[in-house]
N, C-alpha and C positions, 0 to 999 in steps of 0.2 A: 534504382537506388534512391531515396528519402534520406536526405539531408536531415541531421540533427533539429538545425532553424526550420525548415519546414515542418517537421515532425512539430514540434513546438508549437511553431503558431496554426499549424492546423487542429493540435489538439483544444487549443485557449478557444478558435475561434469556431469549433463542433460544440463546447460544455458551455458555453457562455449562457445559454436558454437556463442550462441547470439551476443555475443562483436564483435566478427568478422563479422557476415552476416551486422550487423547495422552499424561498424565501416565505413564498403564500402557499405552503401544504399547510392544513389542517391539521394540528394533534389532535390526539393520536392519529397515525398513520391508517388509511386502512392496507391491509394485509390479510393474505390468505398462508398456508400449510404447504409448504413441497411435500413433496415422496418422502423424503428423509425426515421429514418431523421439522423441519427448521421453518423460520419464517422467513416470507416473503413482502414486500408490499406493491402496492399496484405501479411505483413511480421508479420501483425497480424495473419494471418490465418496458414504462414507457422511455425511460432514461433509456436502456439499450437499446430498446427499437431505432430510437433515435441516431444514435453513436450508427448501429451497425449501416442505415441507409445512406450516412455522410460517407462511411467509409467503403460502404461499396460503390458510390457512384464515382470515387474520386480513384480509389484502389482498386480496378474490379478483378486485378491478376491475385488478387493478397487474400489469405487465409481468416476467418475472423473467429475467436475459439472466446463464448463470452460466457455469463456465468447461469444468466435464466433462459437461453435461447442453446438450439442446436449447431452444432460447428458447420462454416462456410470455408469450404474448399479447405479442407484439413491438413491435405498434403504439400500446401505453398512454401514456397522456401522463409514467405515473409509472412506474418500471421498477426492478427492485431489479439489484444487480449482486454477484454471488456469489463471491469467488475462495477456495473452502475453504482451503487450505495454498498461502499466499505463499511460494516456498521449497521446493519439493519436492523439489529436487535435493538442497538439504541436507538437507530432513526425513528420505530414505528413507538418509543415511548416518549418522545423530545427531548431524545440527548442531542443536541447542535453540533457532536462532536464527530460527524461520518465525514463521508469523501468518496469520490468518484476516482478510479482505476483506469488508466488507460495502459498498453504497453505493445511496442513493439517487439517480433524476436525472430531473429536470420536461423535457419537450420537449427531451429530450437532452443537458442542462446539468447538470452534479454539482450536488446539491441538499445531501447531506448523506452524509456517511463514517463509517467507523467500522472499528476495527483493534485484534483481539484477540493478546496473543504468550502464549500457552498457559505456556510454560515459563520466561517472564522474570518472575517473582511472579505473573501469570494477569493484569500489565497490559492496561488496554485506554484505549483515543484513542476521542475523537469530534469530529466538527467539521460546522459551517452556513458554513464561508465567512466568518465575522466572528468567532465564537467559537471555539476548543478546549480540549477537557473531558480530563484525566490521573485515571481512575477518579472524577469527575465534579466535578473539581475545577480553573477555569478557568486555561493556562497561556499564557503567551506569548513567544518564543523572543528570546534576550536579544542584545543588538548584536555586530556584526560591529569587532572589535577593530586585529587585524595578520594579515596572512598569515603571518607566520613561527609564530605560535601555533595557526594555520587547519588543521581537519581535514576532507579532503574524502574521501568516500567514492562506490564505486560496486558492482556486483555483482561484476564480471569486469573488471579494468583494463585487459586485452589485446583484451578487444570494445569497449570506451567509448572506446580510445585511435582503433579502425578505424573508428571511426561518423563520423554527422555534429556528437556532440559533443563530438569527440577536438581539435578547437583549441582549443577551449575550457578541458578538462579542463588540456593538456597548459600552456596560457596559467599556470593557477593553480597548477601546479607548478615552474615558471619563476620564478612571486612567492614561492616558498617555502614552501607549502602542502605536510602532510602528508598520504600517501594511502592508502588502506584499504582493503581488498573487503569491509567488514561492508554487505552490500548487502540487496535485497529489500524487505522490509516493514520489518527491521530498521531500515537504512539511515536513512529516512525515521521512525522514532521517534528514533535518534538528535538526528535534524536537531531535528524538533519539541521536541524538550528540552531547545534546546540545547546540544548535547555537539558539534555539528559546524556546518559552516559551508555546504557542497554535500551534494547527493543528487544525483548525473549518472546517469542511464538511459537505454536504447538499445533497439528493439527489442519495444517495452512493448504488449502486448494493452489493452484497454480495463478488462478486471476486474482487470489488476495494480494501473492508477494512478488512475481515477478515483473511485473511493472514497476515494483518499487525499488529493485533489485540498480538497474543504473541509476539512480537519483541518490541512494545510499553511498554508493564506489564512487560517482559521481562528488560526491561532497566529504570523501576520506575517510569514509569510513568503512568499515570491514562487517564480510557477513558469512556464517560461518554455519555451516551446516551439521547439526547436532543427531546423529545414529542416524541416519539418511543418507540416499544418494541423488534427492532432490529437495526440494527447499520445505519440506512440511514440519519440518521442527529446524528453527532456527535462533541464533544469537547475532544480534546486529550490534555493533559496539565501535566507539571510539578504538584507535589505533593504541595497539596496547594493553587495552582492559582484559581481551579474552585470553593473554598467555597467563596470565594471572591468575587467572579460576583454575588453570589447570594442575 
């Protein structure tokens, strides 16, 4: 069993390379094409290599299921979940606005999160689900006020509007809600600190959200799963907001 603080300062002290290798990447990123048509960049690959060799040598009983690499020992009760660069699509244009994915999970439940943004001061989140840590300092996301003051954010507001959480979204701009594409990993620090009120997501892989899934609970806020029975469309929101769209 891995201690919350352990979890923590082993993740700070595996990413800490990161802020430096990204700090001096070259724009544009180079990058190549997956299978799937989406893009890749090359610091995606060396970032996880990296993550996955810290975490085998230290974990070597643990599962590690990451997002450009194949799954290590799949059937672990504990399994790390790796999403090197949250953001790739902006990293490889220089948007400054990506982050690195860490997350643990017990018999397939998020156990514990954690989220580095390289280029935002070298901020990083952590969270168990009851607690979250802001550079290891405990925060909690402050009440939901008016919609006329309400910032909702998503990645792409022309996919989130065709999804299954596009009633919803479009519900909270009808209340007068402002609306933003500061999306990704971003997004979701936003929400965490308060600065915003939603995180709507669509379409979401398992390494994009469930590492961020205790950092979220962790700091009171609610996350709520939209026509699914796993997290690929979601609504992440201050306590409160989402009895409201319905």
């Amino acid at each position: 069993m891995i201690s919350f603080e352990d979890f923590s300062n082993f993740c700070v002290e595996a990413t800490e390379f990161i802020a430096g290798k990204l700090q001096d990447a070259i724009e544009p990123a180079e990058f190549l094409f997956k299978e799937d048509g989406t893009e890749v960049s090359t610091s995606d690959f060396f970032i996880e290599d990296h993550l996955r060799t810290l975490i085998c040598k230290e974990f070597p009983e643990h599962g590690i299921l990451g997002e450009e690499r194949d799954p290590i020992n799949p059937d672990a009760s504990y399994k790390w979940i790796i999403d090197p660069i949250d953001g790739t699509y902006g990293f490889i244009r220089g948007v400054p606005l990506f982050g690195t994915l860490v997350g643990l999970i017990y018999n397939n439940e998020p156990m514990y999160g954690f989220l580095r943004i390289p280029k935002l001061s070298n901020v990083w989140l952590s969270g168990n689900g009851s607690t979250a840590l802001l550079n290891g300092k405990e925060i909690y996301a402050n009440s939901f006020t008016n919609w006329s003051k309400s910032l909702i954010l998503t990645t792409d507001q022309q996919t989130i509007e065709n999804s299954p959480v596009g009633k919803l979204w479009k519900t909270a701009l009808r209340f007068g809600a402002t609306a933003r594409t500061w999306g990704d990993c971003f997004g979701y620090y936003l929400l965490c600190t308060g600065k915003a009120e939603i995180m709507a997501d669509t379409c979401l892989k398992p390494c994009d959200i469930l590492p961020l899934i205790p950092i979220l609970k962790g700091a009171g806020l609610e996350v709520h799963k939209i026509g699914c029975l796993d997290y690929s469309h979601v609504i992440a929101c201050k306590k409160g907001v989402f009895d409201q769209l319905q």
